[in-house]
C-alpha positions in Angstrom: 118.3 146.8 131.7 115.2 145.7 130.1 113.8 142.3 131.3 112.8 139.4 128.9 108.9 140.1 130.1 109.4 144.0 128.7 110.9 142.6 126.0 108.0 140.8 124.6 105.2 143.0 125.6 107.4 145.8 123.3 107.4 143.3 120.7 103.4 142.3 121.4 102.7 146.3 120.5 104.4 146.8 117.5 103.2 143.0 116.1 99.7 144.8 116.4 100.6 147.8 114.9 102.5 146.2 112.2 100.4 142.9 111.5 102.8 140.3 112.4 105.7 142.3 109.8 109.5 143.0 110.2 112.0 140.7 112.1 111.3 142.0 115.8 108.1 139.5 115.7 110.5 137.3 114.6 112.9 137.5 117.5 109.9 137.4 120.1 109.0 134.6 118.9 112.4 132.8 118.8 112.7 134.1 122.5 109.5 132.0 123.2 110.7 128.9 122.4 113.9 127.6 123.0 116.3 124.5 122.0 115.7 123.3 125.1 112.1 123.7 125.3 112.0 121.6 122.4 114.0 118.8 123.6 112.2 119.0 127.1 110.5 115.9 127.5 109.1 113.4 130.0 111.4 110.7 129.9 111.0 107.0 130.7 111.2 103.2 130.6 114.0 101.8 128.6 113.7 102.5 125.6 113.2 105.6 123.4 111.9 105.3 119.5 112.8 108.7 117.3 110.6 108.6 113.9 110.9 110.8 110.7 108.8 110.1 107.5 108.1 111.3 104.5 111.1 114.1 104.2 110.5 114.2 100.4 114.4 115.0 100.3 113.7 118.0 102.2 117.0 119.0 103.2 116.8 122.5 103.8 114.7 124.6 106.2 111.0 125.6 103.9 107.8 126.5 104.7 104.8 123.8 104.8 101.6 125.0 105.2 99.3 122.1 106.7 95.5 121.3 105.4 92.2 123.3 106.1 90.7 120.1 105.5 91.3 116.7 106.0 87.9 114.6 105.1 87.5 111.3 106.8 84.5 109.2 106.0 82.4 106.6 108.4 84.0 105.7 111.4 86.6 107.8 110.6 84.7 111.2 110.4 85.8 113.7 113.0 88.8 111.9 114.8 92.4 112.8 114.4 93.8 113.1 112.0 90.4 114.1 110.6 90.6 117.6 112.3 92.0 120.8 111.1 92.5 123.8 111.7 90.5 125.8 115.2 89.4 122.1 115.9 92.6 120.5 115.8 94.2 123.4 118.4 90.5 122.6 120.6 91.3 118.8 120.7 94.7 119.0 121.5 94.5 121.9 123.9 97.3 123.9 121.5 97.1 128.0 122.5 96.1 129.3 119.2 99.7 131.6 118.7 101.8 128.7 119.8 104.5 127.4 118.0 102.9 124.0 118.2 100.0 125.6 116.5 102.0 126.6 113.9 103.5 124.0 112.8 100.1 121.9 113.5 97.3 123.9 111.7 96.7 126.7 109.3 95.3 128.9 111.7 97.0 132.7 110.8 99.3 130.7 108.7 100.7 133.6 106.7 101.2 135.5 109.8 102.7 132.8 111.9 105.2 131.7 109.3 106.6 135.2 109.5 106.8 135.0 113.3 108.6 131.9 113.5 110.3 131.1 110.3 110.6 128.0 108.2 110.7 124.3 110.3 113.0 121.4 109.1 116.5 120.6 107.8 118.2 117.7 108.1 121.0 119.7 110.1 118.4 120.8 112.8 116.8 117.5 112.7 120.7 116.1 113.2 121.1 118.1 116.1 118.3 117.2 117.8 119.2 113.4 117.6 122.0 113.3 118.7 121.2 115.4 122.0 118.7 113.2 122.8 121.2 110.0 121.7 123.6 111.9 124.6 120.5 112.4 127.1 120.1 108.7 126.8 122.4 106.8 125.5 122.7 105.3 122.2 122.0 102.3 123.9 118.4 103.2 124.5 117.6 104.6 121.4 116.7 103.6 117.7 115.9 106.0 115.1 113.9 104.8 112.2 112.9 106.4 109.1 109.5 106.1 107.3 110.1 106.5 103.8 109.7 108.8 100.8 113.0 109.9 102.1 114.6 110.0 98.4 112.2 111.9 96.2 111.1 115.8 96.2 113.9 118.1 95.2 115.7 119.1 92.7 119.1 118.1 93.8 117.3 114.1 94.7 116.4 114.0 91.5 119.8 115.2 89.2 121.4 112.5 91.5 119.0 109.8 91.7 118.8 110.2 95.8 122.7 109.7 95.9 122.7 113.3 98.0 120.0 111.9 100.5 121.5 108.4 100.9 124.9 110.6 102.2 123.0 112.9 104.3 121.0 110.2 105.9 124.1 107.7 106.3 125.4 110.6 108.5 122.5 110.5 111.2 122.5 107.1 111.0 119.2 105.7 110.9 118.6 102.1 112.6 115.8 101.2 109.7 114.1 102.5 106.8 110.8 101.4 104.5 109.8 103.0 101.2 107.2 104.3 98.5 108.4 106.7 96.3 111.9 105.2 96.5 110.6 102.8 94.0 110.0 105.2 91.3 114.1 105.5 90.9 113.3 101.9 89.5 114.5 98.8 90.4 117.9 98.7 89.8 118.8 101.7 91.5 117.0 100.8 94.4 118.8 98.2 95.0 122.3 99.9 94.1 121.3 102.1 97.1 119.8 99.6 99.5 123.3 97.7 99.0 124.9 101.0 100.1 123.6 101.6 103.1 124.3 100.2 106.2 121.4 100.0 107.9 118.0 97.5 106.8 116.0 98.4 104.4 112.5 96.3 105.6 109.6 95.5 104.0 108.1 92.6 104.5 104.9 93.0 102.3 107.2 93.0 99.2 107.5 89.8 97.4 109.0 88.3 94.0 106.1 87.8 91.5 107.6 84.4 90.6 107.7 82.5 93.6 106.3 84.6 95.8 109.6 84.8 98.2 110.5 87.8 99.9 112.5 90.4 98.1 113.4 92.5 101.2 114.2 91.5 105.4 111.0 91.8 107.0 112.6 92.4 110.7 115.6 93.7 112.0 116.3 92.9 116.1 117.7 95.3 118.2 118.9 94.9 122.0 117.7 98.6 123.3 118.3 99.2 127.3 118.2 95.6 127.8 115.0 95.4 126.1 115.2 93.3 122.5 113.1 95.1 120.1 111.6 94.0 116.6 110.8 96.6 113.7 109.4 95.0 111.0 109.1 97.3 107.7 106.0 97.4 105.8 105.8 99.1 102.4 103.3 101.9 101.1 101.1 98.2 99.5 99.7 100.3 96.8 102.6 101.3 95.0 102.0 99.4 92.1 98.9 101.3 91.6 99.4 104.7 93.1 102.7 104.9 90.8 104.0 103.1 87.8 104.6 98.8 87.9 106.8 99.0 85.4 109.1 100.8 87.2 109.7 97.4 89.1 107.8 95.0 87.2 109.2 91.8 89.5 107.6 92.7 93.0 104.3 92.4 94.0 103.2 94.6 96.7 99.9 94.7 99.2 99.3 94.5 102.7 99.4 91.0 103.5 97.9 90.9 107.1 98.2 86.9 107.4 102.2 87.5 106.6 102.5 90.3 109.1 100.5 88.6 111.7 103.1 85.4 110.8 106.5 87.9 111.2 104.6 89.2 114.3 104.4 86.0 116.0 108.0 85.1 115.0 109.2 88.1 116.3 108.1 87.3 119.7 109.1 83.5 119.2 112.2 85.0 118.3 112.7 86.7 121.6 111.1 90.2 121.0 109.9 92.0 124.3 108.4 94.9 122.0 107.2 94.7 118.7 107.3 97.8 116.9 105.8 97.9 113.1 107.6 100.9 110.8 104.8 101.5 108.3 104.0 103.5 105.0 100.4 102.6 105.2 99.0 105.5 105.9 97.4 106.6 109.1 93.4 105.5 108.7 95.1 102.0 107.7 97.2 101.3 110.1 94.2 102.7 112.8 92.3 99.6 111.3 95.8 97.2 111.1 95.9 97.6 114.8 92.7 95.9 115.3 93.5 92.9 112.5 96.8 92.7 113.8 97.6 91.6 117.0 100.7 91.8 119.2 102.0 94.9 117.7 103.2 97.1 120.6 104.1 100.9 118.6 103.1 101.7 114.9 104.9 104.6 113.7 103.1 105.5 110.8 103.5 107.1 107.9 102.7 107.9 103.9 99.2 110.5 104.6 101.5 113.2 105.6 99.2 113.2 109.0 100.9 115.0 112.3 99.6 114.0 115.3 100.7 116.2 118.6 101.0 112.8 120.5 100.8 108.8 120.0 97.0 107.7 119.8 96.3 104.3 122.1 94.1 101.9 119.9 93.3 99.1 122.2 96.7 97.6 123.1 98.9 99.7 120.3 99.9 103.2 120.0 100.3 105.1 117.2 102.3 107.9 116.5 102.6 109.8 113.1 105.1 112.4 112.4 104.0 114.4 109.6 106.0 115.5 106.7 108.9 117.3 104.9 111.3 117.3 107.8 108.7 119.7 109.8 108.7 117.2 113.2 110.6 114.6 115.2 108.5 112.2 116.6 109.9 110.4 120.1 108.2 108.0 121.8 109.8 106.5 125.5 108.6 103.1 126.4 109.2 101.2 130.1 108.6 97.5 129.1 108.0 95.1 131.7 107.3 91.0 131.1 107.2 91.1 127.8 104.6 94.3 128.0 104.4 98.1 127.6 103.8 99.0 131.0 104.1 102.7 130.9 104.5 105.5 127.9 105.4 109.2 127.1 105.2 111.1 123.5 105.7 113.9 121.7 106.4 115.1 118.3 109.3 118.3 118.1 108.8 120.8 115.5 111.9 121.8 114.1 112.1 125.3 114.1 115.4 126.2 112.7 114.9 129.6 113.9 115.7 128.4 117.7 118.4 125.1 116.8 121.7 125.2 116.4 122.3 123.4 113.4 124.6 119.6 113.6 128.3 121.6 111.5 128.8 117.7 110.2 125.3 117.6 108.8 125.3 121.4 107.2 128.9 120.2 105.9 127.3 117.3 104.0 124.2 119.5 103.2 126.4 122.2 101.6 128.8 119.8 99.4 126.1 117.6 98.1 124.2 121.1 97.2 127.3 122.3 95.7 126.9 121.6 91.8 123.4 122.9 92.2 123.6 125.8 93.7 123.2 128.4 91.4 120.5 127.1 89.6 118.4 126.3 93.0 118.6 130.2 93.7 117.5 131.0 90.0 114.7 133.3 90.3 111.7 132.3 87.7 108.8 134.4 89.3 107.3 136.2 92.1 104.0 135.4 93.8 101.4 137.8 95.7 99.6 134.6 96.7 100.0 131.9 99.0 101.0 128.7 97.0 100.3 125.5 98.9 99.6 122.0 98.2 97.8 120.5 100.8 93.9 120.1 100.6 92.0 117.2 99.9 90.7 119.0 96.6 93.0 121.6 95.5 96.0 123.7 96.7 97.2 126.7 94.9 100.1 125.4 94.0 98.3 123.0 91.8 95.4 125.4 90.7 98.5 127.3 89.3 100.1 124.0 87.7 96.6 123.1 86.4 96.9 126.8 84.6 99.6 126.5 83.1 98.9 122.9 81.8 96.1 124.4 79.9 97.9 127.1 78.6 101.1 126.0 77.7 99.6 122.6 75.8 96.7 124.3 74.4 93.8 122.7 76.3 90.1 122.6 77.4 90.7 121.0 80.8 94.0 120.0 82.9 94.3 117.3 85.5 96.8 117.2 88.1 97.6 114.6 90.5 96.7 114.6 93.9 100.1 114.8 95.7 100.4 115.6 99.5 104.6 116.4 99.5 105.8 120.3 97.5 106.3 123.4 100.5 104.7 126.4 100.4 105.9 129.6 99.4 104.8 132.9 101.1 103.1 135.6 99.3 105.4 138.7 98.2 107.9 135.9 97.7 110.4 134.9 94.7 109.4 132.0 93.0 112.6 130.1 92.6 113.6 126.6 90.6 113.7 125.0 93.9 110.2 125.8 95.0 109.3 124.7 91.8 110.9 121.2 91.8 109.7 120.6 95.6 106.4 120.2 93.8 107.8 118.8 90.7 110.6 116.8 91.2 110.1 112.9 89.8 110.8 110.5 87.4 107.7 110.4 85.6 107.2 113.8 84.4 106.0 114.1 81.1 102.6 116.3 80.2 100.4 114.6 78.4 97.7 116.0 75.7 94.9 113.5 75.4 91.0 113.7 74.0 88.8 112.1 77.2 85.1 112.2 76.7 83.0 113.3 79.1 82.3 110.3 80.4 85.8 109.2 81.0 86.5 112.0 82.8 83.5 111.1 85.1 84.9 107.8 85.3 88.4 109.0 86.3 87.5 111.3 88.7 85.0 108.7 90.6 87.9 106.2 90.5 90.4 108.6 92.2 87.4 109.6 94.7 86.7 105.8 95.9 90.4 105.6 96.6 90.1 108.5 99.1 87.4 108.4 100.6 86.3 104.5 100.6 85.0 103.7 104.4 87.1 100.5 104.3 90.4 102.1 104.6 91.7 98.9 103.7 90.7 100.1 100.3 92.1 103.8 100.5 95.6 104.6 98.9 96.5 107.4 100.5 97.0 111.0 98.6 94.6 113.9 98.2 91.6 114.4 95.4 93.6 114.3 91.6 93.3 118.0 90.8 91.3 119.6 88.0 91.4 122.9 85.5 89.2 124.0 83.5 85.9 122.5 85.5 83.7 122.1 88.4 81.5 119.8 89.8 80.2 118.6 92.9 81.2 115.8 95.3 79.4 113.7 98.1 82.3 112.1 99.9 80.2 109.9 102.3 78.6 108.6 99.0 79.0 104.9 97.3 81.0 104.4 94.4 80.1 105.6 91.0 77.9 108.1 92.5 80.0 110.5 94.3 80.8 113.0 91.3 77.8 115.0 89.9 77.2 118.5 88.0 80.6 118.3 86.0 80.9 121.8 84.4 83.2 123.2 81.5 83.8 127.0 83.4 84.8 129.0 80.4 81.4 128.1 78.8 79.0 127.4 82.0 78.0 124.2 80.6 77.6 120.8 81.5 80.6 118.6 80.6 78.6 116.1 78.0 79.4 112.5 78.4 79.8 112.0 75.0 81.7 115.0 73.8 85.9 114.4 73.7 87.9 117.2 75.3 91.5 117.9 75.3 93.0 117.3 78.9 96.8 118.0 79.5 97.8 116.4 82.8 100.5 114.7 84.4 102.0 111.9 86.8 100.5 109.4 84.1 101.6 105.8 85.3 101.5 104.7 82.2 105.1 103.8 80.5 106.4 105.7 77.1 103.6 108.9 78.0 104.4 111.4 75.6 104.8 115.0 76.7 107.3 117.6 78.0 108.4 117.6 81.5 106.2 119.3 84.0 109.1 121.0 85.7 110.0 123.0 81.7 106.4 123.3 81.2 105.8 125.2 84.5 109.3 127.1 84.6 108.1 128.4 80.8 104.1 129.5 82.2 106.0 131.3 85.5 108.6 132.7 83.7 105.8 135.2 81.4 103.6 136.1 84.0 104.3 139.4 86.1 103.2 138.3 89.3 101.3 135.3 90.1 98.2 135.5 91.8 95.6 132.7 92.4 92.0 133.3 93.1 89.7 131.7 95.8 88.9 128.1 94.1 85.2 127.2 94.9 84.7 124.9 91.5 84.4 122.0 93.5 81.1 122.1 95.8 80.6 119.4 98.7 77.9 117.8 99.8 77.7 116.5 103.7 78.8 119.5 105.3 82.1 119.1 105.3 
């Protein structure tokens, strides 16, 4: 009888002989981490908080491969979640081949993603849950959801987000906020708001006319014998960041005098623990909690970030749970007088290799999937690269989208917007119309063919630039650099506005892009209403579908300045 240890050192020999290939890796690594280690957890206090964000309709297990670089400016610079990669695994004491490393950083990412398979699925999330809902009591516990839960797949968009608004009714949420759920437009927001029956908050929403609030700010909960607030707060740049006219009657933004105002009534209401359920974005909410005050947890949301742990900023944590279904963040509180007295957190990764998936859930998965099916499997390409999105200046998914924007609309240059939610396929892989729509998948698709002068371009891309890497992240909007083909140029993130973007290049010629001079730019994600164009989804499912294999080389077109 061979013992577990025997086992793995077996399995350690023929991963170095084999470079991390075949299943036995596979199983060693399933055999390191168990269902139980995941759900292992210090547990305290009263009360227990579960956060998920920013699924991105994500209900199947995928692949996500995080950032190699994740820029923050000013204060900012060098503080989680501006560290990647070796860094990231230093600061938070992660052994390089863990799973936590994994599903952290893109350290070996190819080789660790064939070790221990894709993370996420509503099914494993399920099942997690509702064991820790048994371990302590449904009493204790509130599970809240983040938002950009009903855009980013295929299936979310043919139904307009009716198969997510099923799925999620099933794990029963306590709360939810938004973003991209406003790009379904107005009406159908509501029509599924009205449907669900559990609060959908945001309290920095208000009617244009009056200025009254379109949405409850603040639900109350009594939580072992605790009575909790969540107040909702909306991504406040949707307006901008996507298009107004998709709800042309609210008026979004952060309003810190009316959250500091629901704050205060919360605790005149009775609240012992504040808790604020946010689609700011990380580097906001970090400065909200020192505008703010009386805010006890911030579970934030929106940048995508994943942080091991809650961060403490002066008398609020904050805990951010990344993305796509990849984690479940818990946090246990003991309250005492009114005050947080003690703490524990943790975020799970769901590997779906080690949990046994909720049946209920995988039922619902598989009947709302149904219709679809087929046509999710459809094969439309193979890869022999890495295709990613994540990066705060390109991704090869969007290198290759940018490629075949040119190509397919006949231009000089290509913009693509710079989106943090599509998964990652593996090289040697099918390309499938799944994997396609997970990067694709909204309700402003068309491709547009324009003429932009140089100088426009300029313009554009220092706008987009200021909104990323402003030192006020009060003035940030979240999202990565908008995504170019065709050119180069150089950027100096830690410089002022305007003059951030220099040496613009056109790369099939090697010369400067001249201010002056129009070129034809095909892009897409335009918020402007009646854009002209074919979808990007037919446009990228045509350039896939002629190419043997795809393969995408190294991008270095855009050079930095500061080191980064």
């Amino acid at each position: 009888m061979h013992s577990r240890r025997d086992f793995l050192q077996f399995a350690a020999v023929i991963a170095a002989m084999s470079g991390f290939s075949g299943g036995l890796t596979r199983v060693a690594a399933r055999q390191r981490v168990t269902q139980d280690d995941l759900l292992s957890f210090d547990s305290k206090g009263q009360v227990t908080l579960l956060h998920i964000t920013d699924m991105h309709a994500q209900l199947m297990p995928m692949y996500y491969r995080p950032p190699s670089q994740n820029i923050g400016v000013g204060s900012y610079s060098g503080i989680p979640p501006h560290v990647v990669g070796e860094d990231f695994l230093k600061h938070f004491g992660l052994e390089r081949d863990s799973a936590l490393a994994y599903a952290h950083t893109m350290v070996d990412y190819v080789d660790m993603a064939r070790s221990y398979g894709r993370l996420g699925g509503l099914d494993n999330t399920a099942t997690l849950v509702n064991a820790i809902r048994a371990e302590r009591g449904d009493d204790k516990v509130l599970l809240l959801d983040g938002g950009d839960t009903w855009q980013g797949s295929y299936t979310t968009l043919k139904t307009e987000a009716q198969d997510m608004a099923e799925c999620m009714s099933l794990l029963k949420p306590d709360a939810m906020v938004g973003h991209w759920e406003f790009t379904l437009g107005e009406k159908r927001v509501l029509e599924l708001i009205d449907s669900l029956d559990y609060p959908f908050l945001a309290g920095n929403i208000v009617d244009n006319d009056w200025e009254e609030p379109v949405f409850e700010s603040t639900a109350f909960y009594d939580k072992g014998g605790v009575r909790v607030a969540v107040i909702g707060q909306a991504m406040p740049y949707t307006p901008i960041a996507n298009p107004r006219w998709m709800f042309p009657q609210w008026s979004f933004g952060l309003r810190t005098e009316l959250l500091q105002v629901n704050v205060d009534k919360a605790r005149s209401d009775g609240a012992q623990l504040v808790v604020l359920l946010s689609h700011n974005g990380f580097d906001v909410d970090r400065k909200l909690s020192t505008v703010v005050s009386g805010i006890d947890v911030i579970l934030t949301g929106h940048t995508h970030d994943a942080i091991p742990k809650a961060i403490k900023i002066d008398n609020t944590l904050i805990l951010a749970s990344g993305s796509h279904g990849k984690f479940l963040g818990r946090i246990d509180l003991k309250v005492k007088n009114g005050k947080v007295a003690d703490y524990s957190s943790k975020l799970i990764p769901v590997l779906s290799d080690v949990i046994r998936p909720d049946v209920s859930m995988s039922q619902m998965i598989a009947k709302v999937r149904a219709p679809y099916e087929s046509e999710l499997k459809r094969v439309i390409g193979k890869t022999d690269s890495l295709l990613y999105r994540r990066g705060n200046f390109n991704g090869t998914w969007d290198d290759l989208i940018c490629r075949g924007m040119m190509e397919e609309r006949d231009a000089e240059l290509s913009f693509s917007p710079g989106f943090r939610w599509g998964t990652t396929v593996l090289p040697g892989d099918e390309i499938t119309i799944e994997d396609l729509y997970t990067q694709t998948a909204m309700s402003y698709p068309s491709v547009y063919r324009l003429e932009f002068t140089g100088a426009q371009i300029h313009e554009v891309l220092e706008d987009v630039c200021d909104n990323l890497f402003n030192k006020d992240p009060f003035l940030q909007q979240g999202g990565d650099m908008v995504r170019v083909g065709g050119m180069g140029y150089t950027c100096e993130p830690e410089g002022s506005m305007g003059s951030r973007i220099s040496n613009m290049t056109q790369l099939s010629t090697g010369e400067p892009i001249d201010p002056a001079r129009k070129y034809v730019v095909a892009g897409w994600g335009s918020v402007n209403e009646e854009v002209e164009g074919p979808a990007i989804y037919d446009v990228m499912e045509n350039y896939i579908s002629k190419q043997d294999v795809v393969t995408i080389e190294k991008n270095d077109a855009v050079k930095l300045i500061g080191g980064y």
